[in-house]
C-alpha positions in Angstrom: 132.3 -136.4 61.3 132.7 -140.1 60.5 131.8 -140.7 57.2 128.6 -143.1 57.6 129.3 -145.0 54.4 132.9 -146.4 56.1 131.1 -147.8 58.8 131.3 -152.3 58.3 129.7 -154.2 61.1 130.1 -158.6 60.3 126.9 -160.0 62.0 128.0 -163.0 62.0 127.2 -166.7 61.6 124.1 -167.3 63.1 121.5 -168.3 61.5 117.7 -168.6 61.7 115.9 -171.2 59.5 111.7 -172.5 58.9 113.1 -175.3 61.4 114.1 -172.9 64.1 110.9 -171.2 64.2 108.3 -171.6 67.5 104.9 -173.2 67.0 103.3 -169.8 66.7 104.3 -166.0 66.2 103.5 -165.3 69.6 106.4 -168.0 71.0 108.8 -166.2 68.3 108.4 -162.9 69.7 108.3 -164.1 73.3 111.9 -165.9 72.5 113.6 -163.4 71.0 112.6 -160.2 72.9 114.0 -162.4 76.5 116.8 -163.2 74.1 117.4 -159.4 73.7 116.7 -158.5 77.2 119.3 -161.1 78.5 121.4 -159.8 76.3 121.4 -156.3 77.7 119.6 -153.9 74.8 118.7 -150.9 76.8 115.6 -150.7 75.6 114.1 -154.0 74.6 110.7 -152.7 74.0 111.7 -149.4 72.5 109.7 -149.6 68.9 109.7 -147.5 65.7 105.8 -147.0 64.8 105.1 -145.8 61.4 101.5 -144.4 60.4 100.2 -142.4 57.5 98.5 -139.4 58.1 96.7 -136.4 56.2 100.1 -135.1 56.3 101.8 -138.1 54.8 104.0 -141.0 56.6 105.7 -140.6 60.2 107.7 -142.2 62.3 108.3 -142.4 65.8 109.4 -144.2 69.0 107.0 -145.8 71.2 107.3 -148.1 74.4 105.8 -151.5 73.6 103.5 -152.0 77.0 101.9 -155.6 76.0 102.3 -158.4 73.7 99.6 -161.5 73.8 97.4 -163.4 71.6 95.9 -160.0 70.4 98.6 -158.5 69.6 101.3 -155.3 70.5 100.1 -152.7 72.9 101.4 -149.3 73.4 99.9 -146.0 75.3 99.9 -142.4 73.9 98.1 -139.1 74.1 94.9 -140.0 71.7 95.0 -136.5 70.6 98.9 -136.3 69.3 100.0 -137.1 65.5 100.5 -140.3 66.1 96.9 -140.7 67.3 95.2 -138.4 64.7 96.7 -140.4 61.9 95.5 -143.6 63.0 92.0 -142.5 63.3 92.8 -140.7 59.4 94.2 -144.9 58.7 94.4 -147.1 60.8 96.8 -149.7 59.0 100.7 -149.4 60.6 103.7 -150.7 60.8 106.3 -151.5 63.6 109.7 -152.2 64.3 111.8 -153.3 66.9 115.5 -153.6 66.2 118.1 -155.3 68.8 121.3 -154.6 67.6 123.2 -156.2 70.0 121.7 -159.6 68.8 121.7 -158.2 65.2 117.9 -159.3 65.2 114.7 -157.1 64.0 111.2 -158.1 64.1 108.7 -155.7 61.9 105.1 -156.0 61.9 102.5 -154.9 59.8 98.9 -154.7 61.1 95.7 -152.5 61.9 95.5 -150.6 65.5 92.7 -149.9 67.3 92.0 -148.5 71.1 92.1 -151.0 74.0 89.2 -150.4 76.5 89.3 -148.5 78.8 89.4 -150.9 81.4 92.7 -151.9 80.9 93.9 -148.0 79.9 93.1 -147.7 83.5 94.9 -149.9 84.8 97.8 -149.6 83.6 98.4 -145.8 83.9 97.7 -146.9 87.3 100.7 -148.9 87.3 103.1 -145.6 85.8 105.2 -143.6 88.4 104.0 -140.4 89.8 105.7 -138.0 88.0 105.0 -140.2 84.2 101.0 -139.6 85.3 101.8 -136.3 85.7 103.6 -135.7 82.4 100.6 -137.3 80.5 98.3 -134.5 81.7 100.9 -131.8 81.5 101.4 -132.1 78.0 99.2 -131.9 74.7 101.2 -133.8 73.0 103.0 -132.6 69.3 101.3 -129.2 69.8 103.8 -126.1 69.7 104.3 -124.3 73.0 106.2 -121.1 73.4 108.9 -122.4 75.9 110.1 -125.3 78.1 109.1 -122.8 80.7 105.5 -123.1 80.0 105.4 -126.7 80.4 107.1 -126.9 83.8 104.6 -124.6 85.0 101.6 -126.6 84.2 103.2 -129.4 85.2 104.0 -127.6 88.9 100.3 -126.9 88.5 99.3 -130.6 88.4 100.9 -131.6 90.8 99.6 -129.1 93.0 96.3 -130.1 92.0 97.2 -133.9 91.5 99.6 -134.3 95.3 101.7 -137.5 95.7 99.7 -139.6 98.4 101.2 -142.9 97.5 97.9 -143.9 96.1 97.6 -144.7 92.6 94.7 -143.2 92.6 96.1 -139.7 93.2 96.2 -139.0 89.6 93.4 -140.4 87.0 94.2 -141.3 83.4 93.1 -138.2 81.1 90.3 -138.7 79.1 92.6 -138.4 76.1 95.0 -140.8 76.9 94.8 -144.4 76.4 96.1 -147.8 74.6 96.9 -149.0 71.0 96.7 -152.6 69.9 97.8 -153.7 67.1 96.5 -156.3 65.5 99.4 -158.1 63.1 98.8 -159.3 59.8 102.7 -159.9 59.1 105.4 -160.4 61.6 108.9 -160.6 60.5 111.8 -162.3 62.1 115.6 -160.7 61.0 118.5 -162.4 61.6 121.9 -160.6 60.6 124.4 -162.7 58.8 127.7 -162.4 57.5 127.9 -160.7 54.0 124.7 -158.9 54.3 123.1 -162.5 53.3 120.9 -162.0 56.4 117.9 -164.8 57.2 114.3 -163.0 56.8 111.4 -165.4 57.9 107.9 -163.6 57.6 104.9 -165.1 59.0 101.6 -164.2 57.0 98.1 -164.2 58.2 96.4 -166.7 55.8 93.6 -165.1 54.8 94.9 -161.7 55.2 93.0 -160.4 57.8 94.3 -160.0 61.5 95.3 -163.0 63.2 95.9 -164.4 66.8 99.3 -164.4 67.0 98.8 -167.7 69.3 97.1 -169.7 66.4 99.5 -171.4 64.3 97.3 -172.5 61.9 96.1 -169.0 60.8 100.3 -168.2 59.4 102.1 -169.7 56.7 105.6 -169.1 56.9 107.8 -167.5 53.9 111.3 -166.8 53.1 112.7 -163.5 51.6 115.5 -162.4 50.6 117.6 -159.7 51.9 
C-alpha cells in the first residue's frame, strides 16, 4: 500500500479572517455548507458524531437532517450505541469535513430528542424502503447473518405494503431525532503550509446558544 505519511496535499491560498465571518453562526454554516454543495462533496451533510459512552468514546457517521436557530438535527435508532450513550452523557461533538473546499466546521454541544411531532414528519418524508430498514433493524446489536436481516425485512414489508401513502409505514416507537444544541462552532479553512485559518465562535456564557443570536458568540482565533 501507499505509505500514508507520503501523501502532501497544498490547500492553498485562501483565507478566512474575523472580517469574513456572517453576522451569526447560523449565516456561517448556511454559507459554507451551499459552498460545499455547489462545489460537488458527495455528501455535504455526511457528519462524524462523537459521544462518550459507559464503554468509552465512539465515533460515527451520521446524516445531518436540519440545521436552524436550534441547532443540528440528525435521526437514529434511540436504542443503538450512539443513542444509549447520549442518554449515559449527553455532551457531543460533531464534524463535518468538505475536502474538496478544504473546509471543516466542528461543533461542540449537548443533544437532546426533538418531539415527536417533527420525528413524524420527517420519517414521513424518507423513501419506502429507508422506513422499512428503520424497523428491520435493532441497530448495533449482533445478528447471526445478513440472511436474517433480509428476512425480517421481507417480513415488513409484507406486513408494511407500498401503497404510495406515507402513511404505509409509521415511525417505530424507538426511532426518532437528535438536536444538538452548540456551545462551540468552528470554522476551518486549509491553507498553504499547514498555517490553516481556525475561527471558533463561543457561546458567551457557556451554555447553549441560538445559533441565530449574534450577540450570545464572541469570536476567537486559534492556531493550527
Amino acid at each position: 500500500m501507499e505509505d500514508p505519511a507520503q501523501r502532501r496535499v497544498d490547500y492553498g491560498e485562501r483565507s478566512f479572517d474575523a472580517t469574513d465571518l456572517a453576522a451569526h453562526p447560523l449565516a456561517q454554516f448556511q454559507d459554507w455548507y451551499s459552498a460545499a454543495v455547489e462545489a460537488g462533496e458527495a455528501e455535504p451533510n455526511a457528519m462524524t458524531l462523537s459521544t462518550a459512552g459507559p464503554e468509552g468514546v465512539s465515533s460515527r457517521t451520521v446524516l445531518l437532517k436540519g440545521v436552524d436557530a436550534r441547532g443540528f438535527v440528525f435521526y437514529t435508532n434511540q436504542r443503538s450505541r450512539k443513542a444509549l450513550a447520549i442518554a449515559h452523557d449527553p455532551r457531543v461533538a460533531l464534524l463535518l469535513a468538505w475536502h474538496g473546499t478544504h473546509r471543516q466546521v466542528a461543533v461542540r454541544g449537548t443533544a437532546e430528542t426533538v418531539p415527536r411531532t417533527e420525528t413524524e414528519a420527517y420519517f414521513a418524508s424518507r423513501p419506502y424502503g429507508s422506513r422499512i430498514g428503520a424497523w428491520a433493524s435493532e441497530q448495533s446489536r449482533p445478528i447471526a447473518s445478513a440472511g436474517e436481516l433480509h428476512e425480517r425485512e421481507a417480513e415488513l414489508r409484507r406486513r408494511f405494503p407500498d401503497t404510495g401513502s406515507p402513511a404505509d409505514v409509521p415511525a417505530p416507537p424507538h426511532w426518532g431525532g437528535y438536536l444538538v444544541r452548540a456551545l462551540e462552532v468552528e470554522f476551518w479553512q486549509g491553507r498553504t503550509s499547514r498555517l490553516h485559518d481556525r475561527l471558533v465562535l463561543l457561546s458567551r456564557d457557556g451554555s447553549p446558544a441560538a445559533l441565530d443570536d449574534a450577540a450570545a458568540w464572541r469570536v476567537e482565533r486559534r492556531q493550527p
